[in-house]
N, C-alpha and C positions, 0 to 999 in steps of 0.2 A: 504494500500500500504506500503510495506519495502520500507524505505529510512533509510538514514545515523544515523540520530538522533536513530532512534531506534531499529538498529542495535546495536551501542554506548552502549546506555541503557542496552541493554539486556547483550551482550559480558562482562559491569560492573557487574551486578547481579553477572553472571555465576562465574565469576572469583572472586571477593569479597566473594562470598558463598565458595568456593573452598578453596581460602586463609585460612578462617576460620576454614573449616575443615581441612586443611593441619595445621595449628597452633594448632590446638588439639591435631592432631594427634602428634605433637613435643611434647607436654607439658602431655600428658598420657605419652610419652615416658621419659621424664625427671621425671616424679612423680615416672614413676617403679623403673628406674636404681638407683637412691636419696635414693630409702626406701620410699621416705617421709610419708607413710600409710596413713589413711582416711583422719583425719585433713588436713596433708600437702595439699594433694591431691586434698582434697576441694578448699585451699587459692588459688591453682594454676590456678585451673579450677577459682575458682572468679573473682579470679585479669584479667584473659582474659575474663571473661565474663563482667567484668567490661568496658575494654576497647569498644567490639563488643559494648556493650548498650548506650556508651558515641559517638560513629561512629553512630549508628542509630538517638540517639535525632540529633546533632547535625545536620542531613541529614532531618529531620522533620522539624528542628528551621527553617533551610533554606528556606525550601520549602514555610513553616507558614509565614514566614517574608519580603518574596523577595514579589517586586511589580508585 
């Protein structure tokens, strides 16, 4: 049965996943206009991948830890 809760749930996925790709798609765009070439390009993409990966544990610590 669809109720509220998981409605919530899903609509965060969608949107969080979308966020994500809409933030890439910023940060490809700031790599091109920069120069910044492959290295750059790399740190750019890291440092967001860094963030998505510290959003992810810290949504697993939650999960792991909550009674």
């Amino acid at each position: 049965m669809v109720n509220e809760e998981f409605i919530s749930q899903l609509s965060l996925q969608i949107g969080l996943t979308a966020l994500i790709a809409y933030m890439g798609c910023i940060v490809y765009d700031l790599a091109k206009e920069s120069k910044a070439g492959r290295f750059g390009t790399f740190v750019m993409f890291g440092a967001l991948g860094l963030g998505v990966f510290g959003f992810m544990i810290k949504g697993i610590l939650n999960h792991l830890l909550s009674p």
